[in-house]
ZAKE-206388 format. One record per residue (C-alpha): x, y, z; residue number from 1. Coordinates in pm, whole numbers. Layout:
<sites>
<x=X | y=Y | z=Z | k=NUM>
...
</sites>
This chain:
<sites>
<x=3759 | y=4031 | z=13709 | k=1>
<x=3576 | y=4168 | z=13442 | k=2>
<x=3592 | y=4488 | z=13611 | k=3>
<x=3983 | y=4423 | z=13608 | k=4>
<x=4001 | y=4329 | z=13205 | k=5>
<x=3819 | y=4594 | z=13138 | k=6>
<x=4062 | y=4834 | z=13286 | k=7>
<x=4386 | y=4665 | z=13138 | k=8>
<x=4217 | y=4687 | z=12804 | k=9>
<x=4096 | y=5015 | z=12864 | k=10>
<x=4486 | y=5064 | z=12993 | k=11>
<x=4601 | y=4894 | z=12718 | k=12>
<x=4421 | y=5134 | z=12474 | k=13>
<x=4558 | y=5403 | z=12635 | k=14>
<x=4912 | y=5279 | z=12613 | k=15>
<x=4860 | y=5182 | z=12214 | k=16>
<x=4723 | y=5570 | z=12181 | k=17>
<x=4981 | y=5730 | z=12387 | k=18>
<x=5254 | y=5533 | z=12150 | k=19>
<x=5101 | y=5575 | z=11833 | k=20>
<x=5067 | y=5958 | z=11937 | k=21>
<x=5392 | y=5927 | z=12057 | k=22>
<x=5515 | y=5785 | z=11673 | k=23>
<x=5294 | y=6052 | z=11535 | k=24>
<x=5459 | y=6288 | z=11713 | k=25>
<x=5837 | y=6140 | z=11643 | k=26>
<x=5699 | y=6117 | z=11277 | k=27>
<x=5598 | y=6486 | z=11262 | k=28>
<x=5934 | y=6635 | z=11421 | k=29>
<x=6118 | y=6371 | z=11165 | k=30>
<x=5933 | y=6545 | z=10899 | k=31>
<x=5934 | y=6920 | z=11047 | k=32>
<x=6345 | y=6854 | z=11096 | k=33>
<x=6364 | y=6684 | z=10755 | k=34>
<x=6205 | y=7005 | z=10602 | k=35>
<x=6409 | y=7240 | z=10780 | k=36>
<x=6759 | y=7066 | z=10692 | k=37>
<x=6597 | y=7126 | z=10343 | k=38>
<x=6535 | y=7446 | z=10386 | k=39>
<x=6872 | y=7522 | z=10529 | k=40>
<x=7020 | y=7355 | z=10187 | k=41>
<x=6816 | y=7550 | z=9977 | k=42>
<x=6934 | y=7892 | z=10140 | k=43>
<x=7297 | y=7777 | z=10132 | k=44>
<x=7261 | y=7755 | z=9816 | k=45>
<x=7145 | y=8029 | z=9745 | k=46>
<x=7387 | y=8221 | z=9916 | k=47>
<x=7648 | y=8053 | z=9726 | k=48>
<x=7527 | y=8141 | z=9415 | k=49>
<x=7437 | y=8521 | z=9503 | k=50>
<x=7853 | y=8527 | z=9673 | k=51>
<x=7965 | y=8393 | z=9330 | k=52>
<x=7756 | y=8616 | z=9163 | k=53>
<x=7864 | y=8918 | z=9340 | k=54>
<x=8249 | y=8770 | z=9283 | k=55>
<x=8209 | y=8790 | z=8917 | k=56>
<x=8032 | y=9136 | z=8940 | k=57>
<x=8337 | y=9264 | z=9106 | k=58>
<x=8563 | y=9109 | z=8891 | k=59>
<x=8438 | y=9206 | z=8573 | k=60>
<x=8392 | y=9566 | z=8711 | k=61>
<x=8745 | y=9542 | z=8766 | k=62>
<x=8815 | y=9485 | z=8438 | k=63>
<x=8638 | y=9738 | z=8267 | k=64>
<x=8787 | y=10013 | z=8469 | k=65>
<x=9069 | y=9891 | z=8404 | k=66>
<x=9001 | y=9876 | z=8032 | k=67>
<x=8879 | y=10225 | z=8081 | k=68>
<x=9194 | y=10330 | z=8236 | k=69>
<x=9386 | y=10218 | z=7997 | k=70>
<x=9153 | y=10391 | z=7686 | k=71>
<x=9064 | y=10724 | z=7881 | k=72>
<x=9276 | y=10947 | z=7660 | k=73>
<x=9186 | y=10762 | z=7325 | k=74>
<x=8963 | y=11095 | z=7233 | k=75>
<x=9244 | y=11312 | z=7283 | k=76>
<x=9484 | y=11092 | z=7145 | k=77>
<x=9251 | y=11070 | z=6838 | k=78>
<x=9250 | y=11398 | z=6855 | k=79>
<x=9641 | y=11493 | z=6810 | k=80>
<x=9644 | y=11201 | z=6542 | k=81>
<x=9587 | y=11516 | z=6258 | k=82>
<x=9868 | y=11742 | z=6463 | k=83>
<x=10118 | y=11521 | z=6440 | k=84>
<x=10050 | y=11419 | z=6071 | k=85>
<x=10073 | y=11780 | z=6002 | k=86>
<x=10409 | y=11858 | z=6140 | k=87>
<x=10537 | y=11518 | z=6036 | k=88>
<x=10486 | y=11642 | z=5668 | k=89>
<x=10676 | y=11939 | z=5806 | k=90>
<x=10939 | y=11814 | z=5943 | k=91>
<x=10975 | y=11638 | z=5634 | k=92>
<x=10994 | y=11966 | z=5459 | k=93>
<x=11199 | y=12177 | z=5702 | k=94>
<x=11487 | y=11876 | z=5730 | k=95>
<x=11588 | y=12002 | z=5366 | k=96>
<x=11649 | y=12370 | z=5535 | k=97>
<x=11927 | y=12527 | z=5515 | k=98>
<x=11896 | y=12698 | z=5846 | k=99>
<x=12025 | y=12431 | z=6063 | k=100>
<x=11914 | y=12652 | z=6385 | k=101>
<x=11556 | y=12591 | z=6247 | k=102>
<x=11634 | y=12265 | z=6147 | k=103>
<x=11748 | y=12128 | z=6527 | k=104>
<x=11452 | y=12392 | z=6688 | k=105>
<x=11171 | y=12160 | z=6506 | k=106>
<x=11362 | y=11832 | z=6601 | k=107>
<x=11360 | y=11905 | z=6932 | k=108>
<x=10942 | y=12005 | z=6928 | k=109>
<x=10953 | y=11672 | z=6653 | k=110>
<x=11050 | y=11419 | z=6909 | k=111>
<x=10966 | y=11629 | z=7236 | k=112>
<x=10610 | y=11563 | z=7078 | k=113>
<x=10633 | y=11164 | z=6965 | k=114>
<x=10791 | y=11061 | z=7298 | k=115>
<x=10534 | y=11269 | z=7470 | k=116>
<x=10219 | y=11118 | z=7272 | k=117>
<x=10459 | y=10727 | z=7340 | k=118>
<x=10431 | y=10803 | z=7743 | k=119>
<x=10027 | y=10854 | z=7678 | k=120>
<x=10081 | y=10501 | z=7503 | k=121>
<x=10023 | y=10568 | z=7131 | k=122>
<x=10226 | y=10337 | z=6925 | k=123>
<x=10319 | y=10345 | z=6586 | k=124>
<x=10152 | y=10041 | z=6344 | k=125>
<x=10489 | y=9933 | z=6218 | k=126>
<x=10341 | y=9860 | z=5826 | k=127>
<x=10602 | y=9923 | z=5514 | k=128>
<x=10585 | y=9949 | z=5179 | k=129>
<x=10647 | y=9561 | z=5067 | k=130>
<x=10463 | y=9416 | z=5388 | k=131>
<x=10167 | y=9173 | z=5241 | k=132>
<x=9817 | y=9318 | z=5301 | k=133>
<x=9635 | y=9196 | z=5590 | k=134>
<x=9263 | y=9387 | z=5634 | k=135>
<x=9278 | y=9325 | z=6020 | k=136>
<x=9545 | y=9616 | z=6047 | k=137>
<x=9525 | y=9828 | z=5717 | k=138>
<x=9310 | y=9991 | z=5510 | k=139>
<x=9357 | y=9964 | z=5145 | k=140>
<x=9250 | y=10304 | z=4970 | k=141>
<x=9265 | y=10166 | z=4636 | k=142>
<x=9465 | y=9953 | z=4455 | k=143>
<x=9715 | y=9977 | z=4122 | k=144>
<x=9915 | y=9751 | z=3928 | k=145>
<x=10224 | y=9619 | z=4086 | k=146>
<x=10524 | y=9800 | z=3987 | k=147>
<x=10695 | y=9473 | z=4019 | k=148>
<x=10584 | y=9117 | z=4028 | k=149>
<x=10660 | y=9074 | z=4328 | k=150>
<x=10469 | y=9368 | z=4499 | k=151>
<x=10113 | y=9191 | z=4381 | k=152>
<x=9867 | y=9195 | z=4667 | k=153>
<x=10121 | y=9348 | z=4855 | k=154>
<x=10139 | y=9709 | z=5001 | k=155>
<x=10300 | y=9985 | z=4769 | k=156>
<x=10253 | y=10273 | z=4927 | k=157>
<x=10176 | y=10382 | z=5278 | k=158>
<x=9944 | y=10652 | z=5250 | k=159>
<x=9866 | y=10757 | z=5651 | k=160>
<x=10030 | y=10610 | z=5939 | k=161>
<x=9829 | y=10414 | z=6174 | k=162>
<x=9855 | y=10406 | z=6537 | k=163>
<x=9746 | y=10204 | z=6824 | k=164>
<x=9663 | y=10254 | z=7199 | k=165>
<x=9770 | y=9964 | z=7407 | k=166>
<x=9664 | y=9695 | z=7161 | k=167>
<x=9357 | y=9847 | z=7012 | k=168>
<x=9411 | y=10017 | z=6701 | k=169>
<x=9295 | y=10392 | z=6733 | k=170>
<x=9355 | y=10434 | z=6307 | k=171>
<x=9422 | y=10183 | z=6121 | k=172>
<x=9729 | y=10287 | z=5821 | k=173>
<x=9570 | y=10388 | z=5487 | k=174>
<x=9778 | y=10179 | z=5206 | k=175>
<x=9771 | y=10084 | z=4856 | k=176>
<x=9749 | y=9781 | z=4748 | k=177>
<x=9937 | y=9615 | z=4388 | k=178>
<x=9732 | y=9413 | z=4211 | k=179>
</sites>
């Protein structure tokens, strides 16, 4: 009998190794599956935040070419800015002709010009003489006493147009101020 305890408790031994190797085991594939579900969390989300990253990339690409659209022709714009001062100061001479054939030749080149320069998308900063002074869309050249009272701090004279592409202001209008 001893002979036959000593094998069921050499049996039972066994059995208790075989199951705790067997909980070891179960307890190291928990863990091993436990750290790969991590894992897999982690590089979701990273890929998340790398697709929303890219998303915004593209986006605000998007924009800027757009933007850059929409400003391409500032330069030349800036450019024709002087031109069109120039024959404006012309025009304002050449009106008082006599000549009407000259007179209705320059109108036509006069507005063939403006509506031109309006397809490109130059606008006109609509500022008069009157208007109060605001330093976001003028520039005050210097200022004078009022003529009137009621022209103090207030525009008197609208030295240089201003013009604006889209809703940036290319040149601002040069204006004096009463004070």
């Amino acid at each position: 009998m001893t002979n036959n305890n000593a094998e069921n408790i050499e049996k039972d031994t066994v059995r208790e190794e075989n199951i705790s190797e067997n909980q070891e085991t179960k307890q190291s594939e928990l863990t091993i599956e436990e750290k790969l579900q991590e894992d897999l969390a982690n590089e979701k989300d990273k890929f998340l935040r790398l697709f929303a990253e890219f998303e915004n990339y593209k986006k605000r690409t998007a924009k800027e070419r757009i933007d850059l659209f929409k400003t391409a022709n500032q330069e030349v714009l800036q450019a024709m800015l002087p031109v069109l001062d120039d024959f404006d100061r012309a025009w304002s001479q050449i009106s008082n002709s006599e000549d009407e054939a000259l007179v209705k030749g320059v109108a036509l080149i006069h507005e063939k010009l403006k509506s031109t320069l309006t397809s490109k998308g130059l606008e006109q900063v609509e500022i008069k003489v009157g208007d109060a002074f605001d330093a976001d869309f003028a520039e005050a050249i210097t200022q004078i006493p009022a003529p009137s009272e009621d022209l103090k701090g207030k525009i008197v004279d609208v030295i240089e147009k201003g013009y604006k592409l889209g809703d940036k202001i290319i040149r601002f209008p040069k204006v004096v101020i009463g004070n």
